[in-house]
C-alpha positions as CSV (number, residue, x, y, z in Angstrom):
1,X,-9.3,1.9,-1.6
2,X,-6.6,-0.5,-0.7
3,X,-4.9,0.1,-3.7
4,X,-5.2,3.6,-3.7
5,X,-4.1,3.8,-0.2
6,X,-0.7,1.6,-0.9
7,X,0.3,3.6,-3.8
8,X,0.3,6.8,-1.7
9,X,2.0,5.0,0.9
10,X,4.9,3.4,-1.3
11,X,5.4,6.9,-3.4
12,X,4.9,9.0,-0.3
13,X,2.0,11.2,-2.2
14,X,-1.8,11.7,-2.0
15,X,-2.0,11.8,-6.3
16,X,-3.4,8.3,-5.7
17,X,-6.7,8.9,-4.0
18,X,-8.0,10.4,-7.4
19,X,-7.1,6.8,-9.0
20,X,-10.1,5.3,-11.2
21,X,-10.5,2.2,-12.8
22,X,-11.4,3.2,-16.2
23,X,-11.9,-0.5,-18.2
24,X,-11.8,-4.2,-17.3
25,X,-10.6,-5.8,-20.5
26,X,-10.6,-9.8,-20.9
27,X,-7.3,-10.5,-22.5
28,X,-5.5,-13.9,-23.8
29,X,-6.6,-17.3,-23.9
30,X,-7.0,-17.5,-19.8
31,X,-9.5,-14.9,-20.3
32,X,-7.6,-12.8,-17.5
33,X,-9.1,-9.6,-16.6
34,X,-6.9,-6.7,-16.7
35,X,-7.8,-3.2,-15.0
36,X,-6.7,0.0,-16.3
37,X,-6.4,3.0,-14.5
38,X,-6.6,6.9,-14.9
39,X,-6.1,9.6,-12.3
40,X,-9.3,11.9,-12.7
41,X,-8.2,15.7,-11.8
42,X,-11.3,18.1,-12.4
43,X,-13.2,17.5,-15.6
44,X,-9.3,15.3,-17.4
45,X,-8.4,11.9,-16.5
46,X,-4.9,11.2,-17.6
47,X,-4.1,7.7,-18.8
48,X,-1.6,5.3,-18.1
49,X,0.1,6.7,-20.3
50,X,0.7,9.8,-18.3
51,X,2.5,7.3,-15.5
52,X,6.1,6.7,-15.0
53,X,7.1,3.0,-15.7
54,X,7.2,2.6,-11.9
55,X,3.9,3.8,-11.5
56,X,2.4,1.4,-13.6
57,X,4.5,-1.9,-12.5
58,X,3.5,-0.4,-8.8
59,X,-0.1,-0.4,-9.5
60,X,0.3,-3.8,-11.1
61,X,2.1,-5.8,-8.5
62,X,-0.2,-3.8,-5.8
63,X,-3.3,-4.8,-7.6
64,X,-2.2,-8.5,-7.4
65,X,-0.9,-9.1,-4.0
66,X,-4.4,-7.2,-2.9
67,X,-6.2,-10.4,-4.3
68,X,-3.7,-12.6,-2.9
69,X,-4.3,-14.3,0.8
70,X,-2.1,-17.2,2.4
71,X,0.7,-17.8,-0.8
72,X,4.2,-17.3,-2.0
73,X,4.9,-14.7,-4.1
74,X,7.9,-14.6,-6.3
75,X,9.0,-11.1,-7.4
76,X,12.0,-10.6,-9.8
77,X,13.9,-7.4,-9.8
78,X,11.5,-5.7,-8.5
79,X,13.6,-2.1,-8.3
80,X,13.3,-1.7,-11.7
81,X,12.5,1.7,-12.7
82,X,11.9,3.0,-9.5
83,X,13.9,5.8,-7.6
84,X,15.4,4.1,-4.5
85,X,13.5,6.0,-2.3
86,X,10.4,4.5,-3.3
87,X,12.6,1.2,-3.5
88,X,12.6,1.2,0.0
89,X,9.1,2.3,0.6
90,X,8.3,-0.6,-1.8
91,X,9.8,-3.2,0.9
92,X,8.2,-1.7,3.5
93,X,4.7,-2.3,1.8
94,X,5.7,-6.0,1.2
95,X,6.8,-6.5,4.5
96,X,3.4,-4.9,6.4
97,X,1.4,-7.0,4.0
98,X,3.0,-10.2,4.3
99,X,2.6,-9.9,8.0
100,X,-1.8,-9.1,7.4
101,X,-2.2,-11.2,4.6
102,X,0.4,-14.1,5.8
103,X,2.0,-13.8,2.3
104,X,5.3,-14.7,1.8
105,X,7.9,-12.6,-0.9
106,X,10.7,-13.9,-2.6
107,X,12.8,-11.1,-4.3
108,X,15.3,-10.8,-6.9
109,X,17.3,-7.9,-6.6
110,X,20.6,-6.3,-7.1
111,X,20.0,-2.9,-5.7
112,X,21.8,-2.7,-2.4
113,X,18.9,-0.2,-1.5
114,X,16.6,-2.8,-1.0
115,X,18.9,-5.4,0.6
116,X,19.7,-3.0,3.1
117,X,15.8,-2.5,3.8
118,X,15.2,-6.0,4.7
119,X,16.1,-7.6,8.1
120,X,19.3,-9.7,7.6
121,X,17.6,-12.9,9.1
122,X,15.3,-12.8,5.7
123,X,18.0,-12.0,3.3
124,X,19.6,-15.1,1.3
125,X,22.7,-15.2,-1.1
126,X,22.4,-17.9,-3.5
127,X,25.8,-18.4,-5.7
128,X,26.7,-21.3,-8.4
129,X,30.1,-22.9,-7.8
130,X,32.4,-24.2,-10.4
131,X,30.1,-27.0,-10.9
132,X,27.0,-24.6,-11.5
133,X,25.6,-26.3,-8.5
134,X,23.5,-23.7,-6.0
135,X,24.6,-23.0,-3.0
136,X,22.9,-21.3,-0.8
137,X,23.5,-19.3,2.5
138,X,22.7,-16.9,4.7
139,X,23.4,-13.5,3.7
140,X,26.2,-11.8,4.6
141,X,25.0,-7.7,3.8
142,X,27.4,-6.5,1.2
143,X,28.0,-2.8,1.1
């Protein structure tokens, strides 16, 4: 139900409260479990396959943090294939759960839709100089 309820919430829809979990499949040599998911409309369910590339990475990262409590979570480009819209409904997800589930999110990014969704105080610019040493500071917003 969590899961449903944060897909509808980031893509601003109620398509997700027909959302089954159609197989559990043990996969690799960790012997990780791996859900996948349908939406059931009348007597059809439509496949992953029927979902947008957003959609599914959504469900995915949605369907880890829900198991997560207490941790760091690393996220790398995470606006990738997602309208910027739902970019920004995305941060606003990741920043009610960090708060309830005292998680806290790293994030790649270079869409300026989702640096301009985040508080300034959380936002760092890390650069190489000549040397390819890091330096790292707080963020100036870039328009």
């Amino acid at each position: 139900e969590n899961i449903k309820g944060a897909l509808n919430k980031i893509f601003a829809t109620k398509k997700f409260d027909n959302l089954i979990c159609i197989e559990n499949k043990v996969s690799g040599t960790k012997r990780q479990v791996i859900n996948y998911y349908a939406i059931k409309e009348n007597d059809t369910c439509f496949t992953e396959r029927r979902f947008s590339t957003g959609e599914i990475a959504c469900i995915r990262l949605v369907e880890s943090i829900e198991k997560c409590v207490d941790g760091v979570i690393l996220l790398d480009e995470v606006e990738m294939a997602l309208h910027p819209k739902i970019q920004k409904s995305l941060i606003e997800y990741l920043t009610d759960v960090s708060d309830k589930k005292n998680l806290t999110f790293f994030v790649s990014t270079h869409s300026p839709i989702i640096i301009n969704s985040v508080n300034e105080k959380n936002i760092y610019l890390v650069e190489m100089d000549d040397d390819f040493n890091e330096t790292k500071n707080q963020s100036r917003r870039r328009n």
